[in-house]
TORBA-501249 format. One record per residue (C-alpha): residue number from 0; residue in one letter; chain; x, y, z. Coordinates in nm, 4 decimals, decimal comma. Layout:
REM residues N
k	r	c	xx	yy	zz
NUM	a	A	X	Y	Z
...
END
This chain:
REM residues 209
k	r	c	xx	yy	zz
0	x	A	13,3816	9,8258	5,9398
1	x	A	13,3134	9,5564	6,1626
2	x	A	13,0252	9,6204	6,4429
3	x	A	13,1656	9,7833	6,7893
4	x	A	13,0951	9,7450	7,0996
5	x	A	13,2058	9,9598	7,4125
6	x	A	13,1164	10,0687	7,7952
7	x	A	12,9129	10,3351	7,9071
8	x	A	13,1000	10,6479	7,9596
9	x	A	13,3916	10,5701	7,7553
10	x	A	13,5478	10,6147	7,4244
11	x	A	13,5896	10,4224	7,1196
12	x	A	13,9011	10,4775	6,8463
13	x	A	13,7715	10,3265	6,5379
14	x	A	14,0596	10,3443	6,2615
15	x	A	13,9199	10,4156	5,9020
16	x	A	14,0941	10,2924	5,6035
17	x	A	14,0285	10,3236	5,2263
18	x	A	14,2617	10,3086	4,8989
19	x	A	14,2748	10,6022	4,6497
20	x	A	14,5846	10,7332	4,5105
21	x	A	14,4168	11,0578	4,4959
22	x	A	14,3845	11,1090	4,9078
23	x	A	14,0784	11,0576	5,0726
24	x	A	13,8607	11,2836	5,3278
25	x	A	13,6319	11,0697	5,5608
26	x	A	13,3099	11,2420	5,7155
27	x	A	13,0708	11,0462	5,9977
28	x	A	12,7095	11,0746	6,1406
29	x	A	12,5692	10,9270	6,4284
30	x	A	12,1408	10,8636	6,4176
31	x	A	12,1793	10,8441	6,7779
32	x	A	12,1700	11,2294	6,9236
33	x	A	12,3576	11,0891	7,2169
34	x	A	12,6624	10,9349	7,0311
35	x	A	12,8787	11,2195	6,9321
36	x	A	13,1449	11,1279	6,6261
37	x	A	13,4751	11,3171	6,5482
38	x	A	13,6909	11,2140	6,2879
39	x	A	14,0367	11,3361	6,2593
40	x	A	14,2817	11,2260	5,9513
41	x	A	14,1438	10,8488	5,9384
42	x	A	14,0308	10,8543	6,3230
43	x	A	13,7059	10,7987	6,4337
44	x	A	13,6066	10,9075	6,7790
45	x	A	13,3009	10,7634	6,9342
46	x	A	13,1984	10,9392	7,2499
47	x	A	12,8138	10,8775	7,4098
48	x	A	12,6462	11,1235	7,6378
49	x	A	12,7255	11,0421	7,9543
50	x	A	12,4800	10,7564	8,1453
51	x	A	12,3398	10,6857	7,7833
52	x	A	12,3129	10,2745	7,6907
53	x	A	12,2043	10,1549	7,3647
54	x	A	12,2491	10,0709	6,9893
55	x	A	12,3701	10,3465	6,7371
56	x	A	12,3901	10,3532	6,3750
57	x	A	12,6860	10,4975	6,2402
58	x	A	12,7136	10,6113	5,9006
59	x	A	13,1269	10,6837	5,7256
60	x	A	13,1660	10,8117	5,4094
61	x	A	13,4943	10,8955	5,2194
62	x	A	13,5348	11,0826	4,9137
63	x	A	13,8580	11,1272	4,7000
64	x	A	13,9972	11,4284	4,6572
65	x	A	14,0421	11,4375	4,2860
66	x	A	13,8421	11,6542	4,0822
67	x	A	13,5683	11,3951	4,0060
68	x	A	13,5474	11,4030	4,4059
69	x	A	13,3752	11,0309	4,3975
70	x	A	13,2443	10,8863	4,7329
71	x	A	13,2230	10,5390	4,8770
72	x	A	12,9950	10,4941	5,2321
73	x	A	12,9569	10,2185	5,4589
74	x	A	12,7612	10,1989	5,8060
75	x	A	12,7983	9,9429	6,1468
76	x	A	12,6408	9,9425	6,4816
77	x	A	12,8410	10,0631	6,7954
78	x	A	12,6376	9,9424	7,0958
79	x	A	12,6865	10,1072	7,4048
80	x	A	12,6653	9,8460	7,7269
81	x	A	12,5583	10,0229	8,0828
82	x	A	12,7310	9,9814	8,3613
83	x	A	12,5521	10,0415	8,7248
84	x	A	12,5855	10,4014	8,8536
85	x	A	12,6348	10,4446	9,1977
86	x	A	12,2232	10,5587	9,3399
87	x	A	12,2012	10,9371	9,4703
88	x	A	12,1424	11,0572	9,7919
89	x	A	12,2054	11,4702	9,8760
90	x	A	12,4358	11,5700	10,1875
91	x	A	12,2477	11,5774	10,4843
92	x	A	12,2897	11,8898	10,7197
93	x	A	12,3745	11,8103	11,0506
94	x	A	12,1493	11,9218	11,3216
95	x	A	12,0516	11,9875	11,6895
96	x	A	11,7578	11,9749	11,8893
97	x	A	11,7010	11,9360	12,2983
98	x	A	11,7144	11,6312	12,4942
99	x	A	11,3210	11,4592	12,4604
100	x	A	11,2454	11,6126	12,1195
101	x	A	11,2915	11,4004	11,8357
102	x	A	11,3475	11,5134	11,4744
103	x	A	11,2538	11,4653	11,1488
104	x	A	11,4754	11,4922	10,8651
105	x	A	11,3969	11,4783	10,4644
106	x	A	11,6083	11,3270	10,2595
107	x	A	11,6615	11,4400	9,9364
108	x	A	11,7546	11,2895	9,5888
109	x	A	11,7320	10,9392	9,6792
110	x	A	11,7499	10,8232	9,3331
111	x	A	11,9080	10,5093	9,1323
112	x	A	12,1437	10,7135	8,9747
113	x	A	12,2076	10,6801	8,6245
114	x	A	12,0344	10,7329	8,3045
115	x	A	11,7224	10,5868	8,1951
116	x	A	11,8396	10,2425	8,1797
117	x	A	11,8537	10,2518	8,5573
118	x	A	11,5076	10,3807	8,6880
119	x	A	11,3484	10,0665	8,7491
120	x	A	11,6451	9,9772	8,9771
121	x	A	11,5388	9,9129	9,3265
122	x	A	11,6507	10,0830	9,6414
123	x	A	11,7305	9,9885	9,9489
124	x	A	11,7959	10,2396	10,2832
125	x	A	11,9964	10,1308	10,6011
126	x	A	12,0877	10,3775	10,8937
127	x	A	12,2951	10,3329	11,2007
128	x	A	12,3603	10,5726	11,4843
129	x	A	12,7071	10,5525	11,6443
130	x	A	12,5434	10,6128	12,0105
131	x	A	12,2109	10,3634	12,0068
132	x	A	12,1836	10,4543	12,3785
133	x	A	12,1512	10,8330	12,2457
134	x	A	11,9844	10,7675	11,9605
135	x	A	11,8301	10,4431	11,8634
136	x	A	11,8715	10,3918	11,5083
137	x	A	11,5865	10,5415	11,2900
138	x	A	11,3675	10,4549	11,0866
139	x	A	11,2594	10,5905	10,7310
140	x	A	10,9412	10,6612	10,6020
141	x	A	10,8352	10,7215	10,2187
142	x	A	10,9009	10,6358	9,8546
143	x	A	11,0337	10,7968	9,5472
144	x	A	11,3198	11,0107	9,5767
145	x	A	11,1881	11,2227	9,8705
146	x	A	11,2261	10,9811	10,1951
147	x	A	11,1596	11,0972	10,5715
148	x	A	11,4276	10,9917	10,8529
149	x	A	11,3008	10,9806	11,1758
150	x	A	11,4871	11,0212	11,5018
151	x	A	11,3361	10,9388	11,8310
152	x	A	11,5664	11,0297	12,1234
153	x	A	11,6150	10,7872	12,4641
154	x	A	11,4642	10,9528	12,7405
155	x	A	11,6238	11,2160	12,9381
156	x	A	11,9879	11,1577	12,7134
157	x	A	12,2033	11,4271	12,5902
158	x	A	12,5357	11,4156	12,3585
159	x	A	12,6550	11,4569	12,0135
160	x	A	12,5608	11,1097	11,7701
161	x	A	12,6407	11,0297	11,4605
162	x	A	12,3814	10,9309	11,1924
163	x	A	12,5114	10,7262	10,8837
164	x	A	12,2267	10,6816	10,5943
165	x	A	12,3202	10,3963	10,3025
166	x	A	12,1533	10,4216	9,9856
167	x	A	12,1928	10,1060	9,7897
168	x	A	12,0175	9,9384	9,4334
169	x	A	12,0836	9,6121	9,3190
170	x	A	12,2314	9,6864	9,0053
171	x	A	11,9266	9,5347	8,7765
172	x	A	11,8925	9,2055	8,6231
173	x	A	12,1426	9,3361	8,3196
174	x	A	12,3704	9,4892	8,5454
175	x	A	12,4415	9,3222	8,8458
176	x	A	12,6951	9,4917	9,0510
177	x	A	12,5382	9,6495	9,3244
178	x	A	12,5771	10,0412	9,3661
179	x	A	12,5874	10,2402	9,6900
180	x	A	12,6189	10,5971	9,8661
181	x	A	12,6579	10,6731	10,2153
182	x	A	12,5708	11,0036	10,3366
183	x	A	12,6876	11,1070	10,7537
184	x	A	12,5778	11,3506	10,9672
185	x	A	12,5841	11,4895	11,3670
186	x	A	12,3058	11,5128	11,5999
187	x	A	12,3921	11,7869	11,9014
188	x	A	12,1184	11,7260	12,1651
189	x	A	12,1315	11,9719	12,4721
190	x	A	12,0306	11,8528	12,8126
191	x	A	11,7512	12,0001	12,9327
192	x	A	11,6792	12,1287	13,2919
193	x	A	11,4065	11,8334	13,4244
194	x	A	11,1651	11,9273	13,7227
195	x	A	11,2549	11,7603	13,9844
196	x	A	11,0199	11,4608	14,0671
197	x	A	10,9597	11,3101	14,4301
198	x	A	11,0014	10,9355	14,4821
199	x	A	10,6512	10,7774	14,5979
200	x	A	10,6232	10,8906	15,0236
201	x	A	10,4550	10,5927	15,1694
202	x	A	10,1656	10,6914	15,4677
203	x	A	10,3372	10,6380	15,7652
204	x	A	10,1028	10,4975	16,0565
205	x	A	10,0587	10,7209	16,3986
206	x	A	9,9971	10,5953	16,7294
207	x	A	9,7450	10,7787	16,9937
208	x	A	9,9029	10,8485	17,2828
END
């Protein structure tokens, strides 16, 4: 059996094929925990864990079904090529707050994505509001998969805003097709009853009569 190659998260039909006039019965093993083999009449079924990558050693053996019950067994590599997961972000809840106060939002699960070919993948965050005259568009703070988004309202401005977060990697030097996950959400902001404030009186000169 020639060596095999195939995509992450798919499946490979491998057809077996050996020459006894007594039948044959084919049997496979995987030394890879991830690469799960079925065989059914003289199909073999290659299915990987999901978000696994790499090499596995497959091992087929067929045995006759005469009495004698002899066995023949033969072994090739199937290796499993990534492909770039799209990186994680969780839903963001949307939120209110009062005109003046600014918020602070953590986001959650900003990962890669992936499985372990994919952690070294870096990340890149963008965020636009859909009012800046609302809310300017914020800024985020932090590393690692824990990130805080920062909202600091305009001045004495009340509405409803929409935030959009983008989560992006660059797909690695093996796999270059960029990944990305957006995540939106609503900021209510209530107006708020301002003291009233004076304009500057200038002193006003009096004549002596």
């Amino acid at each position: 059996i020639d060596d095999q190659t195939m995509t992450e998260e798919t499946q490979l039909a491998v057809t077996l094929n050996a020459v006894n006039s007594a039948g044959v019965v084919y049997t496979a093993r995987s030394d890879e925990p991830q690469m799960g083999v079925n065989v059914l009449g003289d199909t073999l079924t290659l299915t990987p864990d999901r978000d696994y990558a790499g090499d596995a050693t497959i091992t087929v053996t067929v045995a006759d079904e005469s009495a004698s019950s002899r066995i023949d067994t033969t072994t090739f590599t199937v290796t499993v090529v990534g492909v770039n997961d799209p990186p994680t972000l969780d839903a963001i809840d949307d939120q209110s707050t009062v005109e003046d106060v600014s918020l602070e939002i953590t986001l959650t699960n900003v990962t890669p994505g992936g499985g372990a070919d994919e952690e070294d993948h870096p990340l890149s965050i963008a965020d636009t509001s859909s009012d800046p005259f609302i809310v300017p568009d914020p800024s985020i703070e932090g590393s690692g998969s824990t990130r805080t988004l920062l909202l600091d309202l305009a001045e004495h401005q009340s509405g409803i805003v929409v935030i959009t977060v983008m989560v992006a990697d660059n797909g690695g030097g093996d796999n270059p097709e960029a990944g990305v996950v957006t995540q939106e959400f609503t900021v209510g902001i209530d107006a708020a009853n301002d003291a009233p404030v004076f304009d500057p009186i200038p002193d006003v000169p009096m004549g002596q009569n």
